[in-house]
C-alpha positions in Angstrom: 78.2 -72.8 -16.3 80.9 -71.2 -18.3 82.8 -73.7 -20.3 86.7 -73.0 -19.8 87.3 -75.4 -22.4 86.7 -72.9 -24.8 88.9 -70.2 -23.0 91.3 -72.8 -22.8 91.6 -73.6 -26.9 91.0 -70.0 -27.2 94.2 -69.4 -25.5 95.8 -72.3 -27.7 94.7 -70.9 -31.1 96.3 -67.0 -29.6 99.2 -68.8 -29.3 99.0 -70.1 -32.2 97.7 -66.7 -33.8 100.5 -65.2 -32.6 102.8 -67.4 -34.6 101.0 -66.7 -37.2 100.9 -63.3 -37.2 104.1 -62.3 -39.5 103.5 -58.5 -40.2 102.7 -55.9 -38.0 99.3 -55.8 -38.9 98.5 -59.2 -38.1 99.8 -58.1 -34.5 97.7 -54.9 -34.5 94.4 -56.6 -35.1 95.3 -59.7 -32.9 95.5 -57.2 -29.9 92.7 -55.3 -30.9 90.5 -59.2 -31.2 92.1 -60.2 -27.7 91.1 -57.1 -25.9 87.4 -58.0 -26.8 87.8 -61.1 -26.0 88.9 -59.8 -22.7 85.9 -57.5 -21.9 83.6 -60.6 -23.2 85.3 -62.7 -20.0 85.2 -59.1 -17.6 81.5 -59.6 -18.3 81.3 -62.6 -17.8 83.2 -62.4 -14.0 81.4 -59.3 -13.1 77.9 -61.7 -14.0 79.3 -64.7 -11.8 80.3 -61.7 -8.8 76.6 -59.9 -9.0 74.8 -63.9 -9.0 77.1 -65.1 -6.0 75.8 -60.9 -3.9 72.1 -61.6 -4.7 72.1 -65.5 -3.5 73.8 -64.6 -0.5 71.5 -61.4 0.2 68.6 -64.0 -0.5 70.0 -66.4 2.1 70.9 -63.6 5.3 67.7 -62.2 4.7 65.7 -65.8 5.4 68.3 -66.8 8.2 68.0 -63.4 10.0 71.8 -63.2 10.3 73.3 -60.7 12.2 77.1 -61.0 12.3 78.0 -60.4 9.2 76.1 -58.6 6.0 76.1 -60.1 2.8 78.6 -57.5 1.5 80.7 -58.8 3.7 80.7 -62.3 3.2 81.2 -62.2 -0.6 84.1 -59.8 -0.3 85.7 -62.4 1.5 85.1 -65.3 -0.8 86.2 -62.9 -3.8 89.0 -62.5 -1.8 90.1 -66.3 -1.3 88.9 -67.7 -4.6 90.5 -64.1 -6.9 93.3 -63.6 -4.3 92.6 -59.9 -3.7 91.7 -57.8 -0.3 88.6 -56.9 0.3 88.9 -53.4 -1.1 89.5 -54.6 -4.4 86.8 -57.2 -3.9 84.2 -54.6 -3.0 84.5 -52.4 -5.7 83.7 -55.5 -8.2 80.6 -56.5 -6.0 79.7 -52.7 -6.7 80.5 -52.7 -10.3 78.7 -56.1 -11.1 75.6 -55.2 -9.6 75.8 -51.9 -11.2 75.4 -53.4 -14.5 73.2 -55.9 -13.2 70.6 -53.8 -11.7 71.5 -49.7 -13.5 73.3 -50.1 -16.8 71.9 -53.0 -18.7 73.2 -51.5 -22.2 76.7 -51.2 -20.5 76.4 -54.5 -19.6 75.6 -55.8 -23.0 78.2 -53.7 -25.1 81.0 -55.4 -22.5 79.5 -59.1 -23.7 79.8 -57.6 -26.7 83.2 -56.7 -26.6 82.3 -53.2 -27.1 83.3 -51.7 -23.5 86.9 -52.7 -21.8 86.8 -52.9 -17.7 88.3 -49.3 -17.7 85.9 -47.7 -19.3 83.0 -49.6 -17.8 84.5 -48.0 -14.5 84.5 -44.6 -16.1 80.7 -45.3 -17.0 79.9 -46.3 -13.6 81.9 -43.5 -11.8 80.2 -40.9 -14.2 76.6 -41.8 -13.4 77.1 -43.0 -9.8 74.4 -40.3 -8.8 71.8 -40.2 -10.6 68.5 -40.8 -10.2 66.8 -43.9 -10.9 64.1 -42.4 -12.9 66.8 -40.7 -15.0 70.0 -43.2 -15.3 67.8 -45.0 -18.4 68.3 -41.9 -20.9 71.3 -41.1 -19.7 72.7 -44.4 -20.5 71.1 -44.5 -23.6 72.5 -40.8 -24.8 75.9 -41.7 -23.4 76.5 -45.0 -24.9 75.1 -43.0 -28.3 78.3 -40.9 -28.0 80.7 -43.2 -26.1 80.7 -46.3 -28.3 82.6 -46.3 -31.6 80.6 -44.7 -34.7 79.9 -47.4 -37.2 82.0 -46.0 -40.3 85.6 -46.8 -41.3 88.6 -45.4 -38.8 85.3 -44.9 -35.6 86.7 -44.5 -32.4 85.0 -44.8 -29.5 85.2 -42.1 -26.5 87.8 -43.1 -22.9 89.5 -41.0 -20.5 88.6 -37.4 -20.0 86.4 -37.1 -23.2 84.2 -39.7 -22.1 83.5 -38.5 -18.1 83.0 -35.0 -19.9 80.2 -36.5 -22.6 78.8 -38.0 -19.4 78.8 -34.9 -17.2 77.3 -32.3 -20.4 74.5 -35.1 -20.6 74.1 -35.3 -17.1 74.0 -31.8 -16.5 71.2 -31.1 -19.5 68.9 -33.5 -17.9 69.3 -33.0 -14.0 71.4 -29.6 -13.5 69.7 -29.3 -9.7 71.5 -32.9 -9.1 74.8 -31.7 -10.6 74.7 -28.4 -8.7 74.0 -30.5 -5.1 76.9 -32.7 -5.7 79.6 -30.0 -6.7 78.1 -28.5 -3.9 79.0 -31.2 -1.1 82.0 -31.9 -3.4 83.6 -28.3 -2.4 82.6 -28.4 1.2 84.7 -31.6 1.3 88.1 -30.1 -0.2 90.9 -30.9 1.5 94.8 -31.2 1.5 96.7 -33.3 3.1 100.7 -34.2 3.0 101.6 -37.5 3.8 105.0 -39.1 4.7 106.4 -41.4 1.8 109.3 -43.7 1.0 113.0 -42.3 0.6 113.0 -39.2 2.2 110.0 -37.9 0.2 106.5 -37.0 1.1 102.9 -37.0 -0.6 100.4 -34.7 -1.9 96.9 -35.6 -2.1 93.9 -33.2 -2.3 90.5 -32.0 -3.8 90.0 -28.4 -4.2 87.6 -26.3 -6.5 88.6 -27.2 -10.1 89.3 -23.0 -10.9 91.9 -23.0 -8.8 93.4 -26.2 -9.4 93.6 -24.9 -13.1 95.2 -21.6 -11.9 98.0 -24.2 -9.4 98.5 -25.9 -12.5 99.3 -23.0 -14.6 101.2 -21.0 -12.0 103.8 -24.3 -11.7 104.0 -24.1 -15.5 105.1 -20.5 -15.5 107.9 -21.1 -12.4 108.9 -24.1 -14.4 109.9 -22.0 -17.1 111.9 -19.3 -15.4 114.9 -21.2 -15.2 117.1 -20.5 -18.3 117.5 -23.1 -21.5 120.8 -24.7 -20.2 119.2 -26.3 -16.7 119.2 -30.2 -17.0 116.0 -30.8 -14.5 113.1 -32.0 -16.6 110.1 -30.6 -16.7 108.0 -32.3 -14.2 111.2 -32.0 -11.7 111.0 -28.2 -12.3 107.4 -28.3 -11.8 108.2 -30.2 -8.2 110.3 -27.1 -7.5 108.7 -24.7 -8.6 106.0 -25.7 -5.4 108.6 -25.0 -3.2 108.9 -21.5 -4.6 105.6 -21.0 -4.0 105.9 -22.1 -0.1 109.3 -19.5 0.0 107.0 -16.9 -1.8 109.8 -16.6 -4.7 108.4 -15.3 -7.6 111.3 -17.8 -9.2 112.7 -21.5 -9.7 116.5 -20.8 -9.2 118.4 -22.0 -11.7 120.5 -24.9 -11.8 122.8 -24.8 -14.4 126.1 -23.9 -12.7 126.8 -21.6 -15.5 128.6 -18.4 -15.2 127.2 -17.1 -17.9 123.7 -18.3 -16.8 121.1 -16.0 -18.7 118.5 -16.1 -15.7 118.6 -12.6 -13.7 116.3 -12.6 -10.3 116.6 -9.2 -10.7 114.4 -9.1 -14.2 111.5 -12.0 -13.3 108.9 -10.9 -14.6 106.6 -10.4 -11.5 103.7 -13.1 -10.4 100.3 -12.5 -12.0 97.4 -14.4 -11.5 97.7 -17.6 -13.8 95.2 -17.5 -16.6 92.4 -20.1 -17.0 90.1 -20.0 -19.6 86.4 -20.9 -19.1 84.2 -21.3 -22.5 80.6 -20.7 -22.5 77.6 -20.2 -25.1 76.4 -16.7 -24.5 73.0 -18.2 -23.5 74.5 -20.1 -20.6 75.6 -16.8 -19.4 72.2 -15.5 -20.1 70.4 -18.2 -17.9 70.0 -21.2 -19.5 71.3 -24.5 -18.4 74.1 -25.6 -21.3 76.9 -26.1 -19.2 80.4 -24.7 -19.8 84.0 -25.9 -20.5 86.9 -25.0 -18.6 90.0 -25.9 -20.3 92.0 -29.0 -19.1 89.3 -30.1 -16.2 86.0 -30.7 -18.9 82.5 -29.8 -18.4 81.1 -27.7 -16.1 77.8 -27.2 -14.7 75.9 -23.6 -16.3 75.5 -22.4 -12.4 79.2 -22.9 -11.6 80.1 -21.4 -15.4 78.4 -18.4 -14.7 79.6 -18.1 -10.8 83.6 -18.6 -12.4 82.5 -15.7 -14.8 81.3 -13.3 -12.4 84.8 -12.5 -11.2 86.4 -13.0 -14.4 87.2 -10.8 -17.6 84.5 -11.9 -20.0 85.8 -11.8 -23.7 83.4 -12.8 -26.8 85.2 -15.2 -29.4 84.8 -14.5 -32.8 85.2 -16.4 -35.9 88.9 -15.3 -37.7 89.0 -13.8 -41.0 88.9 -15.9 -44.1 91.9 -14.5 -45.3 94.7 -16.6 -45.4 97.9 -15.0 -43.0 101.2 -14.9 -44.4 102.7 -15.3 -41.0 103.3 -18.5 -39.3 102.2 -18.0 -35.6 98.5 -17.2 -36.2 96.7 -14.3 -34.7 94.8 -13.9 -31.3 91.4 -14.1 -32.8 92.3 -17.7 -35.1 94.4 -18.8 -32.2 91.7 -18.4 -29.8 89.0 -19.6 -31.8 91.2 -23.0 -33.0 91.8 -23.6 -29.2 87.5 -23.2 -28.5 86.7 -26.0 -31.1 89.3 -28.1 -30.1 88.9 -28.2 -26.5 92.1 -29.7 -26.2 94.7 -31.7 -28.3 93.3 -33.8 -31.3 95.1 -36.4 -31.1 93.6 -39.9 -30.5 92.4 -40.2 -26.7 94.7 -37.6 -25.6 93.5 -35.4 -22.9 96.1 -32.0 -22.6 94.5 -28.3 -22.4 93.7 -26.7 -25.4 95.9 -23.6 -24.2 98.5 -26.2 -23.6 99.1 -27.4 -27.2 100.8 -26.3 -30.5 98.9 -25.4 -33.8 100.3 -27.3 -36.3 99.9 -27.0 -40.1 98.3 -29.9 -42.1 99.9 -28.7 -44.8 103.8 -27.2 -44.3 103.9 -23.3 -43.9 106.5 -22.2 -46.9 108.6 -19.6 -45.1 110.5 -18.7 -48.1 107.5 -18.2 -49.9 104.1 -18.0 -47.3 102.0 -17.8 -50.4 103.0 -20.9 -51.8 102.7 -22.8 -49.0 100.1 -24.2 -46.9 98.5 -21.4 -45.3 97.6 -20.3 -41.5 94.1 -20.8 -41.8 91.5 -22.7 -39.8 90.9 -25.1 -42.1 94.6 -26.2 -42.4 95.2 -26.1 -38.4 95.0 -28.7 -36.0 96.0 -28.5 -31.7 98.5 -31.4 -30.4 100.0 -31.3 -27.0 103.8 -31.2 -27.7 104.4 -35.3 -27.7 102.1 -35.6 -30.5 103.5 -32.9 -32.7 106.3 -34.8 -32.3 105.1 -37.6 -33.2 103.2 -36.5 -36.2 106.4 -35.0 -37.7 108.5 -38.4 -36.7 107.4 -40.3 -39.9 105.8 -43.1 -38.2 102.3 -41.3 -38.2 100.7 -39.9 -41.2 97.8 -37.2 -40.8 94.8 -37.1 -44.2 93.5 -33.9 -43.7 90.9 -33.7 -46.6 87.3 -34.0 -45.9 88.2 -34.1 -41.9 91.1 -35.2 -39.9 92.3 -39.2 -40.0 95.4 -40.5 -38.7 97.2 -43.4 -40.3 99.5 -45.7 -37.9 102.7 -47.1 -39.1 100.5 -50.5 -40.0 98.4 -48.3 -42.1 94.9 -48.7 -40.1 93.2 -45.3 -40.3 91.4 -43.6 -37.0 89.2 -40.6 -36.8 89.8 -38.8 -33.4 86.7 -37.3 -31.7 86.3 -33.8 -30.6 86.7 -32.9 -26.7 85.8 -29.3 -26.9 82.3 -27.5 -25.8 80.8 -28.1 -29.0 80.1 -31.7 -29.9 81.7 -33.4 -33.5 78.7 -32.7 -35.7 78.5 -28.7 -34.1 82.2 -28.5 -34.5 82.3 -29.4 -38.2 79.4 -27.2 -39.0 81.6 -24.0 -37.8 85.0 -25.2 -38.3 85.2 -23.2 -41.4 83.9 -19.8 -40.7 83.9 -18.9 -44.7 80.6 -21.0 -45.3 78.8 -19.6 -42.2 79.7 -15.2 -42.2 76.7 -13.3 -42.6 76.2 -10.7 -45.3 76.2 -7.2 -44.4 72.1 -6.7 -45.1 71.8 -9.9 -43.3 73.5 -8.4 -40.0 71.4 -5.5 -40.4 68.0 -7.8 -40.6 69.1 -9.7 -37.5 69.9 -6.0 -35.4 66.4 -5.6 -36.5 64.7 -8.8 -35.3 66.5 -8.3 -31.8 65.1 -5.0 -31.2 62.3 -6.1 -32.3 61.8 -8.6 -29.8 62.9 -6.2 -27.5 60.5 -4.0 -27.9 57.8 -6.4 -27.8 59.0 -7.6 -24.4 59.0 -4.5 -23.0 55.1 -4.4 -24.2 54.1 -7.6 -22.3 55.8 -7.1 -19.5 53.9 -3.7 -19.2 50.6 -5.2 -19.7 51.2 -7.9 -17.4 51.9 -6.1 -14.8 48.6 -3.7 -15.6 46.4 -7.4 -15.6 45.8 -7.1 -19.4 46.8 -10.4 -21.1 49.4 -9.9 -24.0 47.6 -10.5 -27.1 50.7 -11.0 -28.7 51.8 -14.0 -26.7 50.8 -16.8 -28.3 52.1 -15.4 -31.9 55.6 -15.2 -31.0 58.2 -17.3 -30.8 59.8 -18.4 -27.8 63.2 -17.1 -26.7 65.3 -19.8 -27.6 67.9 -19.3 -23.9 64.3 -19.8 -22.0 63.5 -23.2 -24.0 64.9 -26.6 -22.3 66.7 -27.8 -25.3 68.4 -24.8 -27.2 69.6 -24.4 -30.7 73.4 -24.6 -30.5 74.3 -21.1 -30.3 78.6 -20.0 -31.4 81.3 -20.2 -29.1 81.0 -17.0 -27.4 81.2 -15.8 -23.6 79.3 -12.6 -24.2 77.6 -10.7 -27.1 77.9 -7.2 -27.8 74.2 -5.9 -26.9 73.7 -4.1 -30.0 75.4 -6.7 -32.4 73.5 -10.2 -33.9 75.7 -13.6 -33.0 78.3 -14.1 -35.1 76.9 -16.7 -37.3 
C-alpha cells in the first residue's frame, strides 16, 4: 500500500522549500526535483490502474460474466474514484498495462523519475505496433537515445525528436511493418469541417505527410504577399491565406487601408508548387533500408523516401568550401548543407523545419570589417526558428559555442541541445566541419578507381552466374556495404554523381 503520509510531508517540506528557495536557482532546481517527484507518483497510479485491470480480468473470466467486460468495469470505477469519463479512463488502463506487460524499462525510468507522463505517452504511441518479438530491442535502443546522456548540461529527447528516434529505430529493425502501417494510414486520409463555437468552423484531417508539407508551405508563401504595413498576425494571415486557396487567388489581399499600399495584384508572383525538401543517404536511394527525413514531419520510411523521390528533382548535397565568406547571408551549398545537419532548429526541444529557420552567427559577423569578424562558416553557424533567435540575442540566454553548442539560462544551468536532423549527434559532429574530412586529390582518384573496380568485377559474376560457373571471386570480396543490413553511415547526399567517389 502506498503510504500518503509521505506525499503528504512531501508536500509540507515543498512548501516549505519553496520558502526557502530565495534565488532563481533554488526555484529552477525545485521544479526540476518536483517534476520527478511527479513521474515517481504517475508510476505509481498507472501500477495501482494495470493491478485493479488484471484482478478484474481474473474475476469475469471465473464468473463467466457477460454483461459487461472488464475494460469496462474499471473505466467506470477510474471514472468515480479520479472523476474523469471513460475516455480519459481508458486510455490510462491502456497506458498502465502497456508498461506493465511491453515496456518494462519505460516503466522503471518513470519510478525513477527519468520519464514525465508526456513522454511515456509519446513512447507508447511510437511503438504501439510492433511486434512482440521485436518491442524488447526497440525499447532498449530507444530509451539509449531518449533518456538524458549522463555528462554535465544532458538533455533528454521529447516532442518530435523523440517519435522520430523511435520511428528511424523502428524502421531499421521492421521496415515491412512500417511500410504496412503508412500503408493503411493513407487509405484512411480524410478531411472533414466541422461546425464550432462563434461563428467559426473546424479543420481536422490526415493526409499523406508530402503534401501536408507542400499545404503548409503554400499558406506560408500567401501569408507573405500582403505588404509590411498589414496588422493581421501571422497565423491570421495564414487562416486567410486558406481562403485564397478555396477562391483560387494566387493572393492574400491586403489589409492595410493604405493608399499608398505597396501590394500590386497585378505583379504576384504567380503560384508554383511549394517546395519541400526530402533528405536521404544515397544508399537509401540505391535500395537499402535507412530511412529518410522530410523536413518539418521527421523520419520517413526508405520505401516512401524513395517513392517521394521518384517525382522529385534529385539534388546531391555537398560539403561547402572551407573558406571563410566575407558575405553575411551564406551561400546555397553552406546554406543547404547547415540546414541537412540540423534537421531543424537547435534550440532546446524545439521542433520548426530546418528550411524554416535563420542561420545565426555564434560569433557576430563584422560588416564594417567581414575579416575581422566572426566568419560565415559552418563551424560558427547554428539554425533557430525565429523566436529563438530572438531569444538568443535578448540577453537573457547565452550560447558557448567552443567544443559544441551549450546554452546557458538566465540562472546559469548549462544544457546541450540534441540533434533532430537525419544524421544522429555522434554522425553529425563527425562531419560538421567539412575541413577535417575533404579528400586529397590522389585520394579521389584511388576511390574512382576502387568503384570501377568493383564494377567491373560485378559485371564478371553476374556473367558467370548466369553461364552456371561459380564466381571464384566471391568469397574474396567485400560486400557492398547498401546490400548489408546495418550500413556504414554514408554523407548527406540524395544522389551521387556516377563517375565521382562520395564526398567524404
Amino acid at each position: 500500500m502506498f503510504d500518503t503520509g509521505v506525499l503528504d510531508r512531501g508536500v509540507r517540506e515543498t512548501v516549505s522549500c519553496l520558502a526557502d528557495a530565495e534565488s532563481d536557482v533554488g526555484l529552477v532546481e525545485l521544479m526540476a526535483d518536483l517534476h520527478r517527484s511527479e513521474s515517481v507518483v504517475a508510476e505509481r497510479k498507472l501500477a495501482v490502474i494495470a493491478e485493479l485491470f488484471v484482478r478484474r480480468t481474473a474475476e469475469i473470466e471465473s464468473d463467466g460474466a457477460w454483461t459487461s467486460t472488464a475494460h469496462e468495469v474499471v473505466e467506470a470505477e477510474i471514472g468515480a474514484a479520479l472523476t474523469m469519463g471513460r475516455a480519459a479512463a481508458g486510455r490510462l488502463i491502456g497506458l498502465g498495462m502497456s508498461l506493465r506487460t511491453r515496456l518494462p524499462a519505460t516503466r522503471e525510468a518513470m519510478a525513477r523519475g527519468d520519464l514525465d507522463m508526456y513522454r511515456v505517452r509519446l513512447i507508447e504511441d511510437a511503438t504501439a505496433n510492433v511486434t512482440d518479438d521485436r518491442i524488447g530491442e526497440v525499447e532498449h535502443q530507444l530509451l539509449e537515445q531518449v533518456l538524458a546522456p549522463q555528462r554535465s548540461g544532458g538533455t533528454g529527447l521529447t516532442g518530435r525528436r523523440l517519435t522520430n528516434a523511435a520511428n528511424r529505430i523502428i524502421a531499421r529493425l521492421d521496415p515491412a511493418g512500417v511500410r504496412a502501417k503508412r500503408e493503411k494510414a493513407q487509405a484512411d486520409r480524410f478531411v472533414g469541417v466541422s461546425a464550432a463555437e462563434d461563428g467559426m468552423c473546424r479543420i481536422l484531417g490526415s493526409i499523406p505527410a508530402v503534401q501536408g508539407r507542400a499545404f503548409d508551405a503554400r499558406l506560408r508563401e500567401l501569408a507573405n504577399t500582403v505588404c509590411p504595413k498589414d496588422l493581421r498576425t501571422y497565423e491570421q494571415r495564414r487562416a486567410d491565406g486558406l481562403s485564397a486557396l478555396v477562391d483560387g487567388a494566387g493572393y492574400v489581399k491586403c489589409e492595410c487601408g493604405r493608399v499608398d499600399c505597396t501590394q500590386d495584384s497585378r505583379n504576384v508572383p504567380t503560384a508554383r508548387k511549394p517546395l519541400v525538401h526530402l533528405i536521404m543517404l544515397d544508399s537509401t536511394l540505391a535500395g537499402n533500408d535507412e530511412p529518410g527525413y522530410l523536413d518539418g514531419y521527421g523520419i520517413v520510411d526508405a520505401a516512401h523516401a524513395r517513392e517521394i523521390a521518384a517525382d522529385a528533382d534529385v539534388e546531391t548535397v555537398r560539403p561547402p568550401s572551407v573558406t571563410a565568406a566575407t558575405t553575411y547571408r551564406p551561400g546555397t551549398v553552406l546554406d543547404t548543407w547547415l540546414r541537412v545537419l540540423a534537421g531543424g532548429c537547435e534550440w532546446l526541444h524545439c521542433d520548426v523545419a530546418a528550411w524554416n529557420t535563420d542561420l545565426d552567427h555564434h560569433r557576430p559577423f563584422d560588416h564594417s570589417d567581414p575579416a575581422a569578424g566572426g566568419p560565415t562558416v559552418a563551424g560558427n553557424l547554428t539554425a533557430y526558428c525565429r523566436n529563438h533567435h530572438r531569444l538568443k540575442h535578448s540577453g537573457h540566454w547565452q550560447v558557448d559555442a567552443e567544443g559544441g553548442i551549450e546554452m546557458v539560462a538566465p540562472t546559469g544551468h548549462r544544457y546541450r541541445p540534441r540533434s533532430s536532423g537525419i544524421l544522429g549527434a555522434r554522425e553529425r559532429d563527425r562531419v560538421a566541419d567539412p575541413a577535417s574530412r575533404r579528400r586529397t586529390r590522389a585520394q579521389n582518384t584511388a576511390g574512382r578507381i576502387r568503384a570501377e573496380r568493383r564494377r567491373r568485377q560485378a559485371r564478371l559474376d553476374a556473367a558467370r552466374r548466369r553461364r552456371g560457373t561459380p564466381s571464384a571471386s566471391e568469397p574474396s570480396n567485400p560486400p557492398d556495404p547498401s546490400k548489408s543490413p546495418n550500413p556504414p553511415t554514408s554523407p548527406p547526399a540524395t544522389r551521387a554523381a556516377p563517375d565521382e567517389p562520395a564526398p567524404f
